[in-house]
C-alpha positions as CSV (number, residue, x, y, z in Angstrom):
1,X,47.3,146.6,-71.2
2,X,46.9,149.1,-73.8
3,X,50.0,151.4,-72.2
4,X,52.2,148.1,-72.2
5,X,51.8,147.8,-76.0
6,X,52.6,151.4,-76.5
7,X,55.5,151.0,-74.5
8,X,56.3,147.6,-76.6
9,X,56.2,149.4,-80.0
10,X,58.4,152.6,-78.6
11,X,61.0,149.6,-77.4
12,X,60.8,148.1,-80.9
13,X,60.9,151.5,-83.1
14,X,63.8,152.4,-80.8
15,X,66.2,149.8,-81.1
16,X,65.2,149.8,-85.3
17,X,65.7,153.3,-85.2
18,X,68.8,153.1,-83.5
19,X,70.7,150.8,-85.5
20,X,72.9,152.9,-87.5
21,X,74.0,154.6,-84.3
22,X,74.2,151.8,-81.4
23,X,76.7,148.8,-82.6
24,X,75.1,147.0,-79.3
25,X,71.7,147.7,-81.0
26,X,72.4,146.2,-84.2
27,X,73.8,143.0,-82.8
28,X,70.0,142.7,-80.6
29,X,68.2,143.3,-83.9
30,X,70.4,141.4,-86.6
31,X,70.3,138.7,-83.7
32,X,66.2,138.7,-84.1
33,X,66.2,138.1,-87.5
34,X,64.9,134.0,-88.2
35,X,65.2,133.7,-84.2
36,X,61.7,131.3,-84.7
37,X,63.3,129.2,-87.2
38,X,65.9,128.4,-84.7
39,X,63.9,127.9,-81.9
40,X,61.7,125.7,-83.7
41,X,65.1,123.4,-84.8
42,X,65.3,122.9,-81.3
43,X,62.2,122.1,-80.4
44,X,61.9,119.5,-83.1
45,X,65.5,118.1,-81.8
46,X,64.4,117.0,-78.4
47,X,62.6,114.6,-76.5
48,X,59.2,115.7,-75.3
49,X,59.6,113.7,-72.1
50,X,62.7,115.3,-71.0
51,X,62.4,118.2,-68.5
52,X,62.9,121.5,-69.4
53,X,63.9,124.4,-67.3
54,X,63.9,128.3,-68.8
55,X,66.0,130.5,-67.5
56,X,65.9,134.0,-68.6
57,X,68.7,136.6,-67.9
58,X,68.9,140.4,-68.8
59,X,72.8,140.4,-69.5
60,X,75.9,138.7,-68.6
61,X,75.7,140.0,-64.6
62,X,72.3,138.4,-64.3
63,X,73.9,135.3,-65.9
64,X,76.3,134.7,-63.7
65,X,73.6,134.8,-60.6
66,X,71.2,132.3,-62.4
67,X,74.7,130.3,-63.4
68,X,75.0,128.7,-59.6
69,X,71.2,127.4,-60.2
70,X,71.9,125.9,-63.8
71,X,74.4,124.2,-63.0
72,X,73.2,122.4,-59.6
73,X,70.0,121.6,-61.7
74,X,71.6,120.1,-64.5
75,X,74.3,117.6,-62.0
76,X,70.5,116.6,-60.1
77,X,69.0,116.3,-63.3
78,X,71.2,115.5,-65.8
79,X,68.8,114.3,-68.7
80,X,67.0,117.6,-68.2
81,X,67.4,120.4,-70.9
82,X,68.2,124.0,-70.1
83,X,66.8,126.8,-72.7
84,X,68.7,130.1,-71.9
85,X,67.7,133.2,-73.2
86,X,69.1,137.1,-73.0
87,X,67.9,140.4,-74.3
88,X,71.0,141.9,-74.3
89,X,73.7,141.3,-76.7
90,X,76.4,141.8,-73.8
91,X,75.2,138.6,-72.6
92,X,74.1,136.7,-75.5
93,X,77.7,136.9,-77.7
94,X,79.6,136.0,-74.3
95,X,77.9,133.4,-73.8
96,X,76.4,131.7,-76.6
97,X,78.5,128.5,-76.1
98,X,77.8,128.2,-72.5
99,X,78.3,124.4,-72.6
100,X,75.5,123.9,-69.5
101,X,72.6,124.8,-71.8
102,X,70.9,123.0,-74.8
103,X,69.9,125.7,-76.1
104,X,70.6,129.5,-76.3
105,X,69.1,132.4,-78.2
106,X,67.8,136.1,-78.1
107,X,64.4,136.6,-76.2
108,X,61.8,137.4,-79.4
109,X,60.5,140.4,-77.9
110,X,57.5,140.1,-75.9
111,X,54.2,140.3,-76.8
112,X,51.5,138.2,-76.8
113,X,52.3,136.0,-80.0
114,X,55.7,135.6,-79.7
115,X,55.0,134.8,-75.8
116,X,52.7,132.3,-76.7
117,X,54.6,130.8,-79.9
118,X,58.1,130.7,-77.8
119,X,56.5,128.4,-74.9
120,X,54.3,126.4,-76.7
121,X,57.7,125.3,-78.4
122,X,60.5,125.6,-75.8
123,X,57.9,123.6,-73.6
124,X,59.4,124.7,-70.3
125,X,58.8,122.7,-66.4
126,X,59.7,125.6,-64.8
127,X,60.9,129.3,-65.7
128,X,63.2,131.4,-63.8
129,X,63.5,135.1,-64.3
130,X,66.9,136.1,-63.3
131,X,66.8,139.9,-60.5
132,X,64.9,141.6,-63.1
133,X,63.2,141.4,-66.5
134,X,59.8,140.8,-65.6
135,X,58.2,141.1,-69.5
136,X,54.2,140.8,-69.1
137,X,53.3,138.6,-72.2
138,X,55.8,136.0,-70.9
139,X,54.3,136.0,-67.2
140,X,50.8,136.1,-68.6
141,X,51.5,133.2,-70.9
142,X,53.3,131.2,-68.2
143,X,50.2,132.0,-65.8
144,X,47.6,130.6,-68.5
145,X,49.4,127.5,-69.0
146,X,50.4,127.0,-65.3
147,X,53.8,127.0,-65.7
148,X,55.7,127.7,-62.4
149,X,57.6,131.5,-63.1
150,X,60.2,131.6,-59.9
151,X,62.2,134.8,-59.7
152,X,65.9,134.3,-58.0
153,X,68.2,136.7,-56.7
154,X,65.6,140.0,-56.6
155,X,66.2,142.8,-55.3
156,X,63.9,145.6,-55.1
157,X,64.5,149.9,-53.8
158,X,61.4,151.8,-52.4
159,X,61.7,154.3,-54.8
160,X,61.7,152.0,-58.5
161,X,58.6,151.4,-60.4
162,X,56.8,149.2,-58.7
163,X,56.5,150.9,-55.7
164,X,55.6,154.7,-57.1
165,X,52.1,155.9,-56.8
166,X,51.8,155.7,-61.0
167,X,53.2,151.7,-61.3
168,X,49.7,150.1,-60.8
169,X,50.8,148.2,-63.6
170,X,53.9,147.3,-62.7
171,X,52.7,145.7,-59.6
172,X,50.3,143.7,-61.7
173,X,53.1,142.2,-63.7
174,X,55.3,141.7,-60.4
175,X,51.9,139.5,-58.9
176,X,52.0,137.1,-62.1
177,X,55.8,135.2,-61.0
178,X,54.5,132.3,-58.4
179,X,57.5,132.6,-55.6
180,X,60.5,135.1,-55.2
181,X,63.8,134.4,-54.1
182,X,65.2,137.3,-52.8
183,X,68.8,139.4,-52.3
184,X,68.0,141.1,-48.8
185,X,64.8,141.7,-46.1
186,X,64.0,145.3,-47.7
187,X,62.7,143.3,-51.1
188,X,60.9,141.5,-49.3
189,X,59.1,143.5,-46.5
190,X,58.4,145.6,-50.4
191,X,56.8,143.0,-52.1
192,X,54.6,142.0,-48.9
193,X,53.4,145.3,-48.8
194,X,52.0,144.4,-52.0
195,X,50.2,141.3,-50.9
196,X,52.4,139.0,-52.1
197,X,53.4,136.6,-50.0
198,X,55.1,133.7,-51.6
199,X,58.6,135.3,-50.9
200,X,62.1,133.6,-49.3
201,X,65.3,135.7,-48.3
202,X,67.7,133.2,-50.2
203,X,70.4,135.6,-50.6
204,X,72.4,136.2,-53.9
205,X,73.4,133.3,-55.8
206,X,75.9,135.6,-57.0
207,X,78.4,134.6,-54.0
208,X,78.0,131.0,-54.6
209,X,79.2,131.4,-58.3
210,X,82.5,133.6,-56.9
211,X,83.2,131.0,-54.6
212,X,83.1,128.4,-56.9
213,X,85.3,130.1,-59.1
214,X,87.8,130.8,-56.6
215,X,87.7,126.9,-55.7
216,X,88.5,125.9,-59.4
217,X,90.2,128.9,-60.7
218,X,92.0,128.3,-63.9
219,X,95.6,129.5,-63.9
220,X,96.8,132.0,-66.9
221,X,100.7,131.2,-67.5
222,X,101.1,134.9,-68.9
223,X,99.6,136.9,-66.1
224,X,101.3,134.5,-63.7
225,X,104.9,135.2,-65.3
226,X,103.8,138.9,-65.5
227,X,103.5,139.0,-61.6
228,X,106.2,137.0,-60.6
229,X,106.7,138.2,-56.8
230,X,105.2,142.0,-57.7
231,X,102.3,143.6,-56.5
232,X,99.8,144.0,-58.7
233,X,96.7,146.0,-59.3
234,X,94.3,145.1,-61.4
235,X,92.0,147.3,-63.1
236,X,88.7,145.3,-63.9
237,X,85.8,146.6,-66.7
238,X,87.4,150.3,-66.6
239,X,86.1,152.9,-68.6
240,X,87.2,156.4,-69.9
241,X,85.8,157.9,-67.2
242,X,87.4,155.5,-65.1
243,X,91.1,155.9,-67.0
244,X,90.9,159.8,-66.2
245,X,91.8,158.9,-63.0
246,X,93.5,155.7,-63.2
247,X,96.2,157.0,-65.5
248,X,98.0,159.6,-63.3
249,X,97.8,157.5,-60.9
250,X,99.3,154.5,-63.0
251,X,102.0,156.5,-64.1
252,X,103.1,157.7,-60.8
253,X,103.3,154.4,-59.3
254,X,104.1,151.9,-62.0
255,X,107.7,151.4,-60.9
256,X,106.5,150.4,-57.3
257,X,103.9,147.7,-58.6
258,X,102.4,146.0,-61.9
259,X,98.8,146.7,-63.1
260,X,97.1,144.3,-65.0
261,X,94.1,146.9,-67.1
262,X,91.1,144.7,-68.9
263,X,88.6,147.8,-70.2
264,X,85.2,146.9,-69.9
265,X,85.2,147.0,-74.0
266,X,87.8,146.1,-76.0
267,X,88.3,149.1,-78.2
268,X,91.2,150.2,-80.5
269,X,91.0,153.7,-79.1
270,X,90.8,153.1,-75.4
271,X,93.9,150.4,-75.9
272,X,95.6,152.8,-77.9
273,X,95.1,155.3,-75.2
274,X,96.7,153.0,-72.2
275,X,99.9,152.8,-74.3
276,X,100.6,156.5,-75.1
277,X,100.0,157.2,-71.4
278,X,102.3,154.5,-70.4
279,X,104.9,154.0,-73.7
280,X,107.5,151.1,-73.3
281,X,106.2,149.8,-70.4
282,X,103.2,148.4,-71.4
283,X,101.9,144.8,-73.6
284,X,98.7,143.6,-75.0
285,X,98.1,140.4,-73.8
286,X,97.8,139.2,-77.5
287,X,101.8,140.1,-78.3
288,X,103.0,139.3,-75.0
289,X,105.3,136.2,-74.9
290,X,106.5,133.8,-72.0
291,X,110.4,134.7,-72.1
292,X,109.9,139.2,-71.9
293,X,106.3,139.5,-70.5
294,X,108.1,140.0,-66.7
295,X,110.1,142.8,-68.4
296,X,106.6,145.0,-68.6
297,X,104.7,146.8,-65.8
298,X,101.2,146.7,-67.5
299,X,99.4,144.1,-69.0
300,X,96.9,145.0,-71.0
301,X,94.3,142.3,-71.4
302,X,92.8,143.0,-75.4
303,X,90.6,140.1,-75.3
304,X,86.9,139.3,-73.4
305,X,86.3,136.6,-70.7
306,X,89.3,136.5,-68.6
307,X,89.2,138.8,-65.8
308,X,87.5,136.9,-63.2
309,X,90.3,134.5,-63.5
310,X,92.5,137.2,-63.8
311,X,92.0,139.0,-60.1
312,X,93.9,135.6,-58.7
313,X,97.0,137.9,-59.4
314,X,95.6,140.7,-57.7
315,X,96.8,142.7,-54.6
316,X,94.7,145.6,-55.5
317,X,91.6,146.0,-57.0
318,X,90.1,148.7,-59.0
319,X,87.0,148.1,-60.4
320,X,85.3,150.6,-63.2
321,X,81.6,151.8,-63.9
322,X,80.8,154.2,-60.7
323,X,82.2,156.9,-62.7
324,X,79.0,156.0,-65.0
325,X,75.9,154.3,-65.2
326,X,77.0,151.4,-62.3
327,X,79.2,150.1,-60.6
328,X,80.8,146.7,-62.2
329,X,81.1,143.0,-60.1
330,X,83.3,143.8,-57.2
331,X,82.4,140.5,-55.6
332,X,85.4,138.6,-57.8
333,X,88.2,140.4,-56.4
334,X,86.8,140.3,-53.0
335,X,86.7,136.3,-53.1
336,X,90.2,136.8,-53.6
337,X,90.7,139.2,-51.0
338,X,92.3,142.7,-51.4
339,X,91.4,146.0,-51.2
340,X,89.2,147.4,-53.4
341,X,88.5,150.9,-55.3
342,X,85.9,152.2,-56.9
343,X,84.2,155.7,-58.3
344,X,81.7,157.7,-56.0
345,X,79.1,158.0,-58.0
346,X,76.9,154.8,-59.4
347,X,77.5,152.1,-56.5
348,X,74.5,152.4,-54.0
349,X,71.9,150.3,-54.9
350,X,74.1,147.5,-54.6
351,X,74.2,145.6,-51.3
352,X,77.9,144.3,-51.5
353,X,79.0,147.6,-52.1
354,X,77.8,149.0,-49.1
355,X,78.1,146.1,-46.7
356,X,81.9,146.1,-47.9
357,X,82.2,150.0,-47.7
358,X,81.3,149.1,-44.3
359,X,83.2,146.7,-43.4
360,X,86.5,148.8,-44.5
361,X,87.5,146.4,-47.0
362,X,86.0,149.0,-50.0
363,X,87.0,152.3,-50.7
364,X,85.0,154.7,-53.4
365,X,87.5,157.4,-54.9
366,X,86.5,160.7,-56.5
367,X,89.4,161.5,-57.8
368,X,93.3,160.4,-58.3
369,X,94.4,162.5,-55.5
370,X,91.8,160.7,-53.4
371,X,93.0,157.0,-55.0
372,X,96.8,157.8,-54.2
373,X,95.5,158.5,-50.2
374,X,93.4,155.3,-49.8
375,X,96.1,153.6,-51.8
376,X,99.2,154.2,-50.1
377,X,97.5,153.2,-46.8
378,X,97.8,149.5,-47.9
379,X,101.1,149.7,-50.0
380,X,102.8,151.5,-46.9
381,X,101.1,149.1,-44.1
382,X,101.1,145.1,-45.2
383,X,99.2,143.8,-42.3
384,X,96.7,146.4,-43.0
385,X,96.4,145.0,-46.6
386,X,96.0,141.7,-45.7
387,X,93.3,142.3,-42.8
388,X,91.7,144.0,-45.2
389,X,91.8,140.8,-47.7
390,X,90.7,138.8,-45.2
391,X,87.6,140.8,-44.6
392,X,86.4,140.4,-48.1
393,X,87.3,136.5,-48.1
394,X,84.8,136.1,-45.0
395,X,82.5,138.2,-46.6
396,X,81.8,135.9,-49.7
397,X,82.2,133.1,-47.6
398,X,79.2,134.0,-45.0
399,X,76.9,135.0,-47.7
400,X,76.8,131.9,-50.3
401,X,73.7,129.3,-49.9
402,X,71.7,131.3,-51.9
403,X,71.3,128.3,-54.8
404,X,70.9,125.5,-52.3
405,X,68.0,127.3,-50.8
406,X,66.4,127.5,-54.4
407,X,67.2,123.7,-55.1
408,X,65.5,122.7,-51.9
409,X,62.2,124.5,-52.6
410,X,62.6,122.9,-56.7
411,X,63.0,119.9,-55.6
412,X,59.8,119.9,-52.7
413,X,57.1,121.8,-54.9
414,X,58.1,121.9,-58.2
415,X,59.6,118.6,-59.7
């Protein structure tokens, strides 16, 4: 206990500390600031006798796998209110006006006072901690009050915390969540060697959200009318590292097909960059208009929220982050099917990146010579391309369920 508060008042002098250098940072503290005042609004706004179900999500990735269960809970119980909270400002300014929860804010930083203060006025049925995020005063809190804590869509590696010869402790806060809903066997044959045993292979409610969207896709005019009958790449949550290799290859092929680029941060700089590589052939999305925007061979998406929607368009898909700390969602461009690319570095530890690697239908790239090799085997070979599509569409399609496993098991034991 007393290492966990050390290691709670290095988190909290860090992210002070690194205000003036971490924009990200300043956004998590700034968002901190009267948090309790507006929880306890909204607590006083609502009915006691409605049911409440907390779910808690790192960032936006984790949102989108607790999104599937959210939303099935609120069409089954529609009084019911859903309190959503992130500690990351990634997730929290994207989706702060998520119009399936009551209520959204920043996670006050654990502890035991804020752990206990937050639940006694949030008031929550249930709690569901979203793959990872397991924050000890929470738990501990939850436990005391018998509050149900159900982790959904967890995956665990040998190798991580838990399962080192120094994270005793670890394990200790892993044994406070009640049942575990998890990604593949391997987390689970993990967290049975640790004697827990309420533990389901549900899947990951990730591919239930990608094939919704690709069900009820919403159709953007501009990136239509950008395509018209064109190939097109598109170039999802790239960064610099990423663009070192993208833009030689851009600029070799952008007469033979279109690329549609949407950075994984909107900055001045890294637009800026795209168009000097690629001058008078490329438009921000924001200046592009219906009559000329078929005249351009790169679109260049300057705003945030669009690119799921956006890989409808797609032929080819490159998507950023290997080149860095991870690998980005490569799941939306495979419900669409195509062929996707990706950096050889950061893209292991995820399971759909290496069941698609396997399945031919991914390709990791280490450099641009490498991307122009894999590349052309598509352009060149059509049936190829679309065998390859295919593969990915099946792929999503075989592994969704996750969220209707979860709802059967809330529904029997829980409410």
């Amino acid at each position: 206990m007393f290492a966990y508060r050390v290691f709670l008042l290095l988190l909290r002098a860090g992210l002070w500390a690194s205000v003036p250098f971490s924009a990200k940072n300043r956004k998590f503290v700034e968002g901190q600031k009267g948090l309790f005042n507006q929880i306890q609004q909204y607590a006083a706004s609502r009915s006691n006798h409605e049911k409440t179900f907390w779910f808690h999500c790192a960032s936006l990735g984790e949102f989108e796998q607790g999104r599937p269960v959210i939303e099935r809970l609120k069409e089954i119980y529609p009084q019911s209110h859903i309190v959503l909270t992130f500690f990351s400002p990634s997730g929290y300014e994207v989706r702060k006006n998520y119009a399936m929860a009551d209520f959204i804010c920043y996670l006050p930083l654990d502890g035991k006072i804020n752990a206990r203060r937050f639940i006694r006025l949030i008031k929550p049925d249930v709690a569901f901690f979203v793959k990872y995020e397991f924050w000890f005063g929470y738990l501990n809190e939850l436990k005391q009050r018998r509050i149900p804590a159900i982790s959904i869509s967890a995956v665990f590696r040998p190798h991580s915390l838990p399962f080192s010869w120094y994270g005793g402790y670890y394990k200790n806060i892993l044994r406070l969540i009640n049942y575990y809903f998890v990604q593949d066997e391997r987390s689970a044959v993990l967290l049975r060697s640790m004697g827990i045993r309420n533990v389901m292979l549900a899947g990951d409610t990730r591919f239930d959200r990608v094939a919704a969207i690709c069900r009820q896709v919403e159709e953007i005019e501009l990136a239509k009318l950008f395509k018209q009958d064109e190939k097109v790449m598109v170039i999802g949550s790239s960064w610099p590292a990423d663009l070192n290799v993208l833009l030689p290859f851009m600029r070799e092929f952008v007469d033979e097909i279109k690329f549609i680029v949407a950075p994984h941060h909107i900055e001045e700089t890294e637009l800026e960059r795209i168009e000097e590589n690629i001058p008078y052939k490329t438009v921000r999305f924001s200046k592009a208009k219906p009559n000329t925007v078929s005249n351009y061979r790169v679109l260049l998406i300057d705003n945030i929220g669009m690119l799921t929607s956006l890989y409808q368009y797609g032929d080819f898909a490159y998507v950023g982050g290997a080149f860095g700390k991870s690998l980005h969602n490569i799941l939306e461009p495979a419900t669409f099917g195509m062929p996707i690319f990706f950096g050889n570095k950061s893209y292991r530890h995820f399971n759909e990146s290496n069941a698609l690697l396997k399945l031919g239908a991914a390709f990791t790239i280490g450099d641009t010579k490498e991307l122009r090799h894999k590349f052309l085997i598509f352009l060149r070979d059509e049936e190829k391309r679309k065998e390859v599509a295919d593969i990915c569409r099946s792929y999503v399609s075989e592994n969704t369920g996750a969220t209707q496993v979860i709802i059967n098991y809330i529904q029997k034991n829980l409410v």
